[in-house]
N, CA, C and O atoms as a Tinker XYZ file with bonds, in Angstrom:
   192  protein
     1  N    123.275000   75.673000   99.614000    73     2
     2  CA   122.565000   74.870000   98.654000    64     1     3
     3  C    121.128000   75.364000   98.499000    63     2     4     5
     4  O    120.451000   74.966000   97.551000    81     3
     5  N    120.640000   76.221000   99.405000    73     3     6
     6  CA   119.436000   76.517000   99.690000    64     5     7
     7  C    118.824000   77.536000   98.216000    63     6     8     9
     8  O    118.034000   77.571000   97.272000    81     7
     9  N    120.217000   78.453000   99.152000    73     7    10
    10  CA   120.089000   79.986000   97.860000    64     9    11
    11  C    120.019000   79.350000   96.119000    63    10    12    13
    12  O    119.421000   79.763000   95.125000    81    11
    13  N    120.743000   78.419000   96.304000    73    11    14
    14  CA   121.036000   77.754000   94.539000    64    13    15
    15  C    119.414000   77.090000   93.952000    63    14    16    17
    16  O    118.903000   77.171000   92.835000    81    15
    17  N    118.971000   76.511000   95.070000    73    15    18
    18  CA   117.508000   75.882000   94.429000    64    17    19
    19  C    116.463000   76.727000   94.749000    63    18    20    21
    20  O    115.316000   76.481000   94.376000    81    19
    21  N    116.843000   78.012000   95.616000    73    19    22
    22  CA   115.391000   78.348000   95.077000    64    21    23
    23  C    115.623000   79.011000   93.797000    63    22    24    25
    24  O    114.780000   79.000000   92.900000    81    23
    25  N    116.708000   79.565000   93.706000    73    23    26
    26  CA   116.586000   80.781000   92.456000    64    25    27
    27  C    116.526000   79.670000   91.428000    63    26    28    29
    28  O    116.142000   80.120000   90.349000    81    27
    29  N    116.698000   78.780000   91.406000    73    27    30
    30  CA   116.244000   77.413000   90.078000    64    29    31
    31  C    115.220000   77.523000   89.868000    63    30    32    33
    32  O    114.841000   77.780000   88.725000    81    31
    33  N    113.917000   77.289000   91.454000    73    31    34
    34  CA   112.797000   77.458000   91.458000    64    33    35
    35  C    112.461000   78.743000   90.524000    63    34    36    37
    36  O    111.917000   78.573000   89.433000    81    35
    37  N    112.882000   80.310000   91.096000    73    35    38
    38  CA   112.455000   81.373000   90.037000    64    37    39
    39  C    112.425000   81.368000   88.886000    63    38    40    41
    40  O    111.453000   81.799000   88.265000    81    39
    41  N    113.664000   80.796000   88.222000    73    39    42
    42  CA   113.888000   80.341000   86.581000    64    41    43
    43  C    112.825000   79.419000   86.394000    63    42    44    45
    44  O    112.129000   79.843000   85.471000    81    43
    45  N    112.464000   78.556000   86.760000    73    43    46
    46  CA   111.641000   77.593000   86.480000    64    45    47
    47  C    110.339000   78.277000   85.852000    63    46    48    49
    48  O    109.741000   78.284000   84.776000    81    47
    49  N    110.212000   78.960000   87.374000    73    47    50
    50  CA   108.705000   79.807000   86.840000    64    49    51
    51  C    108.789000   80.920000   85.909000    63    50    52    53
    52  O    107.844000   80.928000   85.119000    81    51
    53  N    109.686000   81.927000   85.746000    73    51    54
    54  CA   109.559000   82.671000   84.755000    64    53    55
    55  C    109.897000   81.578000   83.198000    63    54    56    57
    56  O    109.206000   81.897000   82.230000    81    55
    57  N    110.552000   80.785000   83.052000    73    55    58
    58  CA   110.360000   79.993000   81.753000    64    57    59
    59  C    108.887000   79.287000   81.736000    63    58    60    61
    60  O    108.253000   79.372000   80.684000    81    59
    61  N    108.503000   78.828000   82.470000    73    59    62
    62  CA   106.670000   78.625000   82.089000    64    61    63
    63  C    106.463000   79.522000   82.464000    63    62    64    65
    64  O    106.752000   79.019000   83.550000    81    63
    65  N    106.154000   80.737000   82.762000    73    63    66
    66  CA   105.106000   81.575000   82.553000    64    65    67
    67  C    105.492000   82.108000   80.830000    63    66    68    69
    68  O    104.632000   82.390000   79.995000    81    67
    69  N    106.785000   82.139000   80.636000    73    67    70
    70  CA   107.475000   82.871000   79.234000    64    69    71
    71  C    106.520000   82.187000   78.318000    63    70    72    73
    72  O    105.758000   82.813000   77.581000    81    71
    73  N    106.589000   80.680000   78.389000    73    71    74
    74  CA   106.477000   79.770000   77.709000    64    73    75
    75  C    104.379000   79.786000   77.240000    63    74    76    77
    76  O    103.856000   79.642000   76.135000    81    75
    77  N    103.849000   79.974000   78.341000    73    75    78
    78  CA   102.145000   79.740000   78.306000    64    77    79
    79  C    102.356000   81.464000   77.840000    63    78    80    81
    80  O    101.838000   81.453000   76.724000    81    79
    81  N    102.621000   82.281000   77.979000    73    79    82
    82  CA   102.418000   83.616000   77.029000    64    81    83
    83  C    102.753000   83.311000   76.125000    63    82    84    85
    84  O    102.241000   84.181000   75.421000    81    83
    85  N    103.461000   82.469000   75.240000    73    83    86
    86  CA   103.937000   82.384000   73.619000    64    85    87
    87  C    105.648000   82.948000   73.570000    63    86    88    89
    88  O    106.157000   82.711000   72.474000    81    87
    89  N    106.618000   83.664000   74.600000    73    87    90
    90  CA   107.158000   84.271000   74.095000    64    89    91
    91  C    108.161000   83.258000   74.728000    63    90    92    93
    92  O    108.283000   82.550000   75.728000    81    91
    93  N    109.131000   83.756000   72.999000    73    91    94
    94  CA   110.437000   82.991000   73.138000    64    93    95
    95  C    112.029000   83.910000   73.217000    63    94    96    97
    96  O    112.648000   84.837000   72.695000    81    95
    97  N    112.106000   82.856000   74.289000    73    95    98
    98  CA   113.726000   83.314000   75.022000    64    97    99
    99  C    114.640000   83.126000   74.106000    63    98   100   101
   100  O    114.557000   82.373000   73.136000    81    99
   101  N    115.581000   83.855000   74.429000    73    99   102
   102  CA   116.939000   83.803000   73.849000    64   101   103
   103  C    117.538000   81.684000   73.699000    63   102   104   105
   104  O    117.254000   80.644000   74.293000    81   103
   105  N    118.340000   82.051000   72.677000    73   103   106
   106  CA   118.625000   80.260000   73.034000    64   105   107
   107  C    119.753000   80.129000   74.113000    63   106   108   109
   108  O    119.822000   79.250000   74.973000    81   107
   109  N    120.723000   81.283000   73.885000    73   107   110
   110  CA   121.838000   81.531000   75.025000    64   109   111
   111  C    121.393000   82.702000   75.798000    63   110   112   113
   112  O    121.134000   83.817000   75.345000    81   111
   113  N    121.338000   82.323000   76.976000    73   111   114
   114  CA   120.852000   83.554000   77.708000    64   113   115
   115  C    122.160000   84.423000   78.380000    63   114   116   117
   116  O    123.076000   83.770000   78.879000    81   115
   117  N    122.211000   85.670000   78.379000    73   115   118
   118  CA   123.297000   86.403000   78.632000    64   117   119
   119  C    122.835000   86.978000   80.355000    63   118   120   121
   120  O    122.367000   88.076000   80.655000    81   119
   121  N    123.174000   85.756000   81.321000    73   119   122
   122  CA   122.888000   85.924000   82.659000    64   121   123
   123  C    122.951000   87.757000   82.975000    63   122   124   125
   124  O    124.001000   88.111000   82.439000    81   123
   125  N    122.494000   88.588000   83.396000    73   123   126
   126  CA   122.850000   90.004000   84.170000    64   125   127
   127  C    122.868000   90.451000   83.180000    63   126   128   129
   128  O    123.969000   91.000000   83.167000    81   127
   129  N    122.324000   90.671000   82.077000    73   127   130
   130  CA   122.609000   91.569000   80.973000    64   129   131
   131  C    121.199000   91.817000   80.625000    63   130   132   133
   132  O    120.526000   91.403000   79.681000    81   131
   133  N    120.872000   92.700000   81.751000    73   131   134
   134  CA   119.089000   92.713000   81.533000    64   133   135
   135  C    118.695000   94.083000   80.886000    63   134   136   137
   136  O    117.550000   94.486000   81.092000    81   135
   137  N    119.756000   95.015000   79.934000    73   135   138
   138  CA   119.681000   96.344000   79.724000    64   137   139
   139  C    120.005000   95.781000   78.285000    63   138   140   141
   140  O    119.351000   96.467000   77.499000    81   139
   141  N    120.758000   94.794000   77.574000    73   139   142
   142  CA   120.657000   94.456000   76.672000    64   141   143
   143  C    119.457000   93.323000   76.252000    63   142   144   145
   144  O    119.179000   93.395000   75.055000    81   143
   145  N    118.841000   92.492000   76.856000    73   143   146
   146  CA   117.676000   92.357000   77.074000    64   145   147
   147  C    116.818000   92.553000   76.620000    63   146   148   149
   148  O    116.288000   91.968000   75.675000    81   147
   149  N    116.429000   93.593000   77.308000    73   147   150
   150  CA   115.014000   94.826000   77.479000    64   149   151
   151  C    115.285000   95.755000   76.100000    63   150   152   153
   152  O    114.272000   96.008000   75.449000    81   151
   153  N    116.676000   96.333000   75.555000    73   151   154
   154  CA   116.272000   96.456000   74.291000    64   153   155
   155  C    115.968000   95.955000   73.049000    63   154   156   157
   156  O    115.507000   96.606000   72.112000    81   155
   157  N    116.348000   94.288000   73.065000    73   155   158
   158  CA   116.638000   93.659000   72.590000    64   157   159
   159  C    115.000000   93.082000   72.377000    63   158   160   161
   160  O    114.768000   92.389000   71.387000    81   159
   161  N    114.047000   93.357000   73.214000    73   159   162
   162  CA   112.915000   92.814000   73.395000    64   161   163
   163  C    112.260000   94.266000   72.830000    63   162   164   165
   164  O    111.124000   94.363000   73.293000    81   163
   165  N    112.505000   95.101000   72.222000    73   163   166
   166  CA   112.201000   96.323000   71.657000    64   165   167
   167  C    111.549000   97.402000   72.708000    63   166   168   169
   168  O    110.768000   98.284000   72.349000    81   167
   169  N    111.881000   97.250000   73.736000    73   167   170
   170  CA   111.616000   98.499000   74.741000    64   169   171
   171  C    112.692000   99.671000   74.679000    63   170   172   173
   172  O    113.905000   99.480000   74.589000    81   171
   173  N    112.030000  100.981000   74.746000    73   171   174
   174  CA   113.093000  101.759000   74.828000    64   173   175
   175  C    113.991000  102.555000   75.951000    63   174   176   177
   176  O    115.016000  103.236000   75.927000    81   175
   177  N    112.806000  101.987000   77.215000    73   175   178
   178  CA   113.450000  102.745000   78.588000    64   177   179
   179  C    113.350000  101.472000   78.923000    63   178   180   181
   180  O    112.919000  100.562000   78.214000    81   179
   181  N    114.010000  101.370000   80.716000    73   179   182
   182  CA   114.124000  100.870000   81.626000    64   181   183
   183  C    112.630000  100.994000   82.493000    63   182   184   185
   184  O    112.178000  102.089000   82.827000    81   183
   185  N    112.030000   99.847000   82.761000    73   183   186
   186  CA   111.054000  100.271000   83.921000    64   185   187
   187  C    111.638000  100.789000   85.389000    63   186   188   189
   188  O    112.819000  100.754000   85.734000    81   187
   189  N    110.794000  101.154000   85.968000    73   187   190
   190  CA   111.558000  102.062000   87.177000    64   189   191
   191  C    110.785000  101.635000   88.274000    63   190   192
   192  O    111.017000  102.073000   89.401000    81   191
């Protein structure tokens, strides 16, 4: 139960931090699909 609330906690904070920068999320988010994502957010590489 532990592992489940913190990573809630992480979501939490990356949606307000998303949120006080102005930028808006997907309305359905495509969990692990962070390569469609990142192009999708107009980047053309992967950070490394």
């Amino acid at each position: 139960a532990y592992m489940f609330s913190h990573e809630a906690h992480h979501r939490g904070q990356i949606l307000m931090l998303a949120h006080q920068l102005g930028y808006r999320l997907p309305q359905y988010p495509g969990v692990w699909q962070w390569d469609r994502l990142w192009k999708e957010a107009g980047f053309g590489t992967r950070p490394r």
